[in-house]
C-alpha positions as CSV (number, residue, x, y, z in Angstrom):
1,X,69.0,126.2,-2.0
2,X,70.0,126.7,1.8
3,X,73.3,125.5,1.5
4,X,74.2,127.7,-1.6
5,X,72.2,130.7,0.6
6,X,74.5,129.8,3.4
7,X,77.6,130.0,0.9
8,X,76.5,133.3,0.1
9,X,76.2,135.1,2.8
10,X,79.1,134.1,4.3
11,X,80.5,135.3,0.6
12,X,79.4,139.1,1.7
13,X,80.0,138.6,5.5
14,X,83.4,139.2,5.7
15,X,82.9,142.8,4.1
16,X,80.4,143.8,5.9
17,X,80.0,146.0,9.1
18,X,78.1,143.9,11.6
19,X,75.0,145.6,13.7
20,X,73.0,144.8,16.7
21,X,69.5,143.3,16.2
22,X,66.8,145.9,16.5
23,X,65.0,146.7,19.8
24,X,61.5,145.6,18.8
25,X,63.4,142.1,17.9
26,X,64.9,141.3,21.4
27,X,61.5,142.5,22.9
28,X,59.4,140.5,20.5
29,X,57.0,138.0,22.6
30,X,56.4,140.6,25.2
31,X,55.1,143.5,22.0
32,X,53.3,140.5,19.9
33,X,52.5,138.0,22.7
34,X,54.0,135.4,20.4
35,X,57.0,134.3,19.7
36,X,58.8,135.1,16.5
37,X,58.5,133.0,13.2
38,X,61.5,131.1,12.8
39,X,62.6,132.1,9.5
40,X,62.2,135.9,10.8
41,X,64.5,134.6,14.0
42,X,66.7,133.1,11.9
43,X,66.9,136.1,9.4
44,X,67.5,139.1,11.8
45,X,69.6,137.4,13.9
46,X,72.2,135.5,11.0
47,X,71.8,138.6,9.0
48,X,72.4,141.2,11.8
49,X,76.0,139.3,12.6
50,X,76.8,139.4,9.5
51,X,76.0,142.9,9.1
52,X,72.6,142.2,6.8
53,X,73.9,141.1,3.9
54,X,71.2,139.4,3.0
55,X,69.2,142.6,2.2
56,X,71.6,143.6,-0.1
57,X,71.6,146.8,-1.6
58,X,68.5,147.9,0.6
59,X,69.0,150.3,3.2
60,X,68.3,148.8,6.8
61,X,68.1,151.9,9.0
62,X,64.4,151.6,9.3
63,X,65.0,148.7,11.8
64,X,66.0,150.9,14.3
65,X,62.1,152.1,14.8
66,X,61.5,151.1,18.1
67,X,58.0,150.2,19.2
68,X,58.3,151.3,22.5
69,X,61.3,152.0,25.3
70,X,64.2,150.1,24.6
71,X,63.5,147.3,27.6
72,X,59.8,147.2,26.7
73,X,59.1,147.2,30.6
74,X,58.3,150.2,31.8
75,X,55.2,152.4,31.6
76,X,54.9,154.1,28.7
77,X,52.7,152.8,25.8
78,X,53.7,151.0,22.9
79,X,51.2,151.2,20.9
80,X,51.3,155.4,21.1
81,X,54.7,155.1,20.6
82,X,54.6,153.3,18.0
83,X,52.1,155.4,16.3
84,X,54.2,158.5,16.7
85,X,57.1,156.9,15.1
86,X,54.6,156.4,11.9
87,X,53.4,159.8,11.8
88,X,56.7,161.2,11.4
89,X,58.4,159.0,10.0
90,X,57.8,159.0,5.8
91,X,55.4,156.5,5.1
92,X,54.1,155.9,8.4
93,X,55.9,153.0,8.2
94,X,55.4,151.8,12.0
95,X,51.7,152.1,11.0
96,X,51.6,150.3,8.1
97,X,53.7,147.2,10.2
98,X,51.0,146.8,13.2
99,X,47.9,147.2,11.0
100,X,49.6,144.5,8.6
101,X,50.7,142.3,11.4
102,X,54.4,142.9,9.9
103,X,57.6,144.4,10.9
104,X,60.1,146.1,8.7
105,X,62.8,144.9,6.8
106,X,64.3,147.9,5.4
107,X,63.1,150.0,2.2
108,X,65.1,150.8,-1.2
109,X,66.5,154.3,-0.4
110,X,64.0,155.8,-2.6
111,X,61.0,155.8,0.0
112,X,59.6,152.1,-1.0
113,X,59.4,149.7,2.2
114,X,59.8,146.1,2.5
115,X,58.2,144.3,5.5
116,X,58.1,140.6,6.8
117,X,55.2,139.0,8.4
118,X,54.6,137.9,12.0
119,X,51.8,135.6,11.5
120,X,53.1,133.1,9.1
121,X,50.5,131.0,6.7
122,X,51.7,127.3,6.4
123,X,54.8,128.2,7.4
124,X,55.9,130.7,5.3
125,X,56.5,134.5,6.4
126,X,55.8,136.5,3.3
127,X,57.4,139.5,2.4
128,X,54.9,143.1,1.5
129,X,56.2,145.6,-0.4
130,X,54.9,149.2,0.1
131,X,55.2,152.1,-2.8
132,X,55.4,155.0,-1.5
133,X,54.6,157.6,-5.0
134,X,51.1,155.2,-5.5
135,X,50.7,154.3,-1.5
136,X,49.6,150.6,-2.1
137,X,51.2,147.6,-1.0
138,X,52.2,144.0,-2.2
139,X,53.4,140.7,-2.0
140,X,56.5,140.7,-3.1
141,X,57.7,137.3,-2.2
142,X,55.7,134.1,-1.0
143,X,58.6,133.4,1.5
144,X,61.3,135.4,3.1
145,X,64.4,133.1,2.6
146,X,63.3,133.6,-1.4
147,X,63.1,137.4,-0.9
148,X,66.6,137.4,0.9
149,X,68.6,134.7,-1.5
150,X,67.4,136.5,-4.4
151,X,68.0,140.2,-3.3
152,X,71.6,138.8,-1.8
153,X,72.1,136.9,-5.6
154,X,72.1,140.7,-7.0
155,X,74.2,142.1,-4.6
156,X,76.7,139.6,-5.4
157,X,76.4,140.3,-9.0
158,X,76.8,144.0,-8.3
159,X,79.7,143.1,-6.6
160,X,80.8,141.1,-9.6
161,X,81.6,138.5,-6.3
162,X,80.4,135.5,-7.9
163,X,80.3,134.3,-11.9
164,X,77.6,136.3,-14.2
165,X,76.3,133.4,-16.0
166,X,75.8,131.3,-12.0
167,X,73.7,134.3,-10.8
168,X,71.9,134.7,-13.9
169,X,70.9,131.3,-13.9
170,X,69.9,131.4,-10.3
171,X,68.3,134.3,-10.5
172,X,65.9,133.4,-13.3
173,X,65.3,130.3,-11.1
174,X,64.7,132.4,-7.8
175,X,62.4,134.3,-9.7
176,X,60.2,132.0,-11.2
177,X,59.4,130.9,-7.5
178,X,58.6,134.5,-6.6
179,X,56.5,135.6,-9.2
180,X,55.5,132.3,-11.3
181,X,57.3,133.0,-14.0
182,X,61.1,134.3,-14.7
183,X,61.7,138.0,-15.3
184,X,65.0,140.3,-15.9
185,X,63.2,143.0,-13.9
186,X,63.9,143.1,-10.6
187,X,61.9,145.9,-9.7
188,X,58.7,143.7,-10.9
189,X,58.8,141.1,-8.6
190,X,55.2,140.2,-7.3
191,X,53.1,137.8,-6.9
192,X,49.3,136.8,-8.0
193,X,48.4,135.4,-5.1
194,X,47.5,138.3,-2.5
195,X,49.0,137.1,1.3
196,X,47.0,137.9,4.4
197,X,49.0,140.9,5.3
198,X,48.2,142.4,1.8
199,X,44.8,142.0,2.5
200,X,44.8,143.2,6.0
201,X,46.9,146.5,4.6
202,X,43.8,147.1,1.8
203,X,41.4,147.0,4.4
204,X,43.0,149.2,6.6
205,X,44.2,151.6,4.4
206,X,42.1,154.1,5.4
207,X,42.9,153.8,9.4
208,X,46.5,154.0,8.7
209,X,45.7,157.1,6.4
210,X,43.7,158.7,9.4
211,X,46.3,158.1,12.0
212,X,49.5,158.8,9.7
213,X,48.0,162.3,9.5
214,X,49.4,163.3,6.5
215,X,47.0,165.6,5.2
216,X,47.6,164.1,1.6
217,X,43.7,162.8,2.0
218,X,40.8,164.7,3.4
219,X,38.5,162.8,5.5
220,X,35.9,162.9,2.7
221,X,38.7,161.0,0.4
222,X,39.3,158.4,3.3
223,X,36.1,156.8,3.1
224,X,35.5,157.8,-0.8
225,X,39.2,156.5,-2.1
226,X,40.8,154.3,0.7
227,X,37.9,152.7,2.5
228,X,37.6,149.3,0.5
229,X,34.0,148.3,0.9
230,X,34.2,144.6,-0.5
231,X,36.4,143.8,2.8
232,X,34.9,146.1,5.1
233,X,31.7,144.4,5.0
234,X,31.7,142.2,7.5
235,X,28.7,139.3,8.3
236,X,28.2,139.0,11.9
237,X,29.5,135.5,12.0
238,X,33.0,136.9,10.8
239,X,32.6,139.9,13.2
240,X,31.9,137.2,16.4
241,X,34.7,135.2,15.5
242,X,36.9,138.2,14.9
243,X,36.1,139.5,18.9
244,X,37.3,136.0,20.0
245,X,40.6,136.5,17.7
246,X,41.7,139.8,18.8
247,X,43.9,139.3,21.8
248,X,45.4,137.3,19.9
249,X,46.3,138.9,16.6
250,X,47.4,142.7,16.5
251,X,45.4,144.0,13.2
252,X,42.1,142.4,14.1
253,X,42.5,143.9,17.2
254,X,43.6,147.4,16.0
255,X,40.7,147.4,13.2
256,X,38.3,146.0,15.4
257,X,39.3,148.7,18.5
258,X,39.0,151.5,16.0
259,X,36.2,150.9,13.6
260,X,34.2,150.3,17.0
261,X,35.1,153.8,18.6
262,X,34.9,155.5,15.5
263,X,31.1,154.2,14.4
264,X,30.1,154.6,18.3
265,X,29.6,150.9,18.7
266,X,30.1,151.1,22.3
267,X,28.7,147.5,23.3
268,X,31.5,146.0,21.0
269,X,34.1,147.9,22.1
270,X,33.5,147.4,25.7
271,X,33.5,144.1,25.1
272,X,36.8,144.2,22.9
273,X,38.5,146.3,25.7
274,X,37.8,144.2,28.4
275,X,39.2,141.1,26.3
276,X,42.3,143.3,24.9
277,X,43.4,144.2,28.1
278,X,44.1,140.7,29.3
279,X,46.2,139.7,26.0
280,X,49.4,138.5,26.0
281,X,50.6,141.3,23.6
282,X,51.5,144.7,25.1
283,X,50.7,146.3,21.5
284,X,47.3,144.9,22.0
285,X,46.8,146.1,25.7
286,X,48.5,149.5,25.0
287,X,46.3,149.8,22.1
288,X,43.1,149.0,24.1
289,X,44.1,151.4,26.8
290,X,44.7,154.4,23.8
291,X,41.2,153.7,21.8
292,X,40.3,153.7,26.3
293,X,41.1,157.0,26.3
294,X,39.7,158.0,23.2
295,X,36.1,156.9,23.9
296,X,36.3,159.2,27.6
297,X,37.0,162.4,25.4
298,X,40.8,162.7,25.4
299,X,40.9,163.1,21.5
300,X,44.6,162.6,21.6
301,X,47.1,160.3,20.0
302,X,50.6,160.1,18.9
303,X,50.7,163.7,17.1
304,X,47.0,164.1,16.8
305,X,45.0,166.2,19.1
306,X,41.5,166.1,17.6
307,X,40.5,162.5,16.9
308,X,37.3,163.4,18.6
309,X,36.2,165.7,16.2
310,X,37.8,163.6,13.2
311,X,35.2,160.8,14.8
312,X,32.2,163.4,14.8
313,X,33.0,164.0,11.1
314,X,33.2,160.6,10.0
315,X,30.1,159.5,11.5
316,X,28.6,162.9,9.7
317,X,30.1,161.6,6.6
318,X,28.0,158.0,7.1
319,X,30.7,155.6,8.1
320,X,28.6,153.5,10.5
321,X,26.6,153.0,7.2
322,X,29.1,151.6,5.3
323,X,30.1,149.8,8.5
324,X,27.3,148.1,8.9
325,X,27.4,144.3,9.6
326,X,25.6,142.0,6.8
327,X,23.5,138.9,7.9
């Protein structure tokens, strides 16, 4: 398959206009602390010379979010910035990528994003797709060089740049390793098997519904129809080994930050501040030194100017309850 993928893109290259690679792409170790995976590397940077022809008839604008100044060296937090971005941008797209451990791809035109992941499983960076009208995500593909060669296949055919009956047949065969089993419908591409960064985007559903500030959910509706209990319930085995793992991995560390400050579990997040603020990754350190601020009073962040008083309502509302840790 690589070679024919290979074939392809150079097939599209030549018509395409080439861009730069995003800013949060050239500042990627210093944001994530981690270097990126190298099928993301090798897909951003091959695909952004060739002008993303890979992503085919997605639109790739929403790679120019930028999670913080365009050096990534000054003072200003990326983590806030970030977080701005999400809350006005539809979707809160920004959002959705740092409590996923993800960073965009590009969406469909219609409001519908696609991400890759950062921390890959095995060696394979999955793709999530987020729907916008039913706000839920999925996997979409297993592994991003699948997502890519079949999305570039129907360009092509849209195109009519390569023969019907070859991208039909590659297609089907494409999309039997996608979804388990081959299907005409694009649009249905998914798989069974839920990845990591699905997982991590249904359990923080509702933080990324109480920062986006949308005002499409009240707070009573966050914890009633977004807050999934089944993997909010934590033991306090999973919760110890989840304080080691937060400097290292940028959702644990955001859900862990935030579910402490917002249940007034001061003695965890002391302790998860004063690890955070020594990681690697400047979105966890910048995220540390936001929740910081939070717990002395300031009640701002991004667009939000009352997080304080959101807090005071949610613990009304019982979320420490259904926060609690089990044995």
């Amino acid at each position: 398959m690589g070679r024919r993928y290979a074939d392809l893109v150079h097939t599209l290259s030549s018509t395409s206009k080439a861009k730069s690679a995003p800013g949060w792409f050239c500042d990627f170790e210093e944001l994530w602390g981690r270097k990126p995976p190298a099928s993301l590397k090798h897909f951003i940077m091959a695909n952004s010379a060739a002008g993303y022809p890979c992503l085919g008839q997605l639109e790739t604008n929403v790679l120019q979010w930028d999670y913080g100044p365009p050096s990534c060296k000054g003072g200003d937090n990326a983590f806030a910035s970030a977080t701005k971005a999400g809350q006005r941008l539809l979707g809160g797209g920004a959002l959705i990528a740092l409590f996923t451990g993800t960073v965009p791809l590009g969406h469909d035109g219609s409001g519908d994003f696609y991400f890759g992941g950062v921390y890959p499983t095995q060696r394979k960076t999955p793709v999530l797709y987020w729907d916008h009208e039913e706000s839920k995500a999925s996997t979409r593909a297993s592994t991003l060089d699948a997502f890519a060669y079949a999305n570039l296949l129907t360009e092509l055919a849209r195109r009519n740049a390569v023969d019907g009956p070859e991208v039909e047949k590659s297609l089907r065969k494409v999309q039997t390793l996608l979804s388990g089993s081959p299907n005409r419908d694009l649009g249905s591409w998914h798989r069974a098997l839920k990845s990591e960064e699905e997982l991590w985007y249904q359990r923080c559903r509702w933080l990324i519904s109480l920062l986006w500030d949308d005002d499409v959910y009240s707070l009573e509706e966050v914890l009633t129809q977004l807050f999934d209990r089944k993997l909010n319930r934590l033991s306090r085995d999973v919760w110890s080994q989840w304080v080691v793992r937060a400097p290292r991995h940028v959702p644990t560390a955001l859900y862990m930050l935030f579910r402490s400050y917002l249940t007034n579990d001061e003695a965890t997040l002391e302790s998860l501040l004063k690890r955070c603020r020594s990681s690697r990754a400047r979105l966890i350190r910048n995220a540390a030194a936001s929740v910081a601020k939070l717990q002395q009073g300031s009640g701002r962040l991004g667009c939000i100017r009352d997080m304080d008083q959101r807090k005071e309502k949610l613990l009304k509302l019982g979320l420490p309850r259904l926060c609690r840790l089990t044995p």
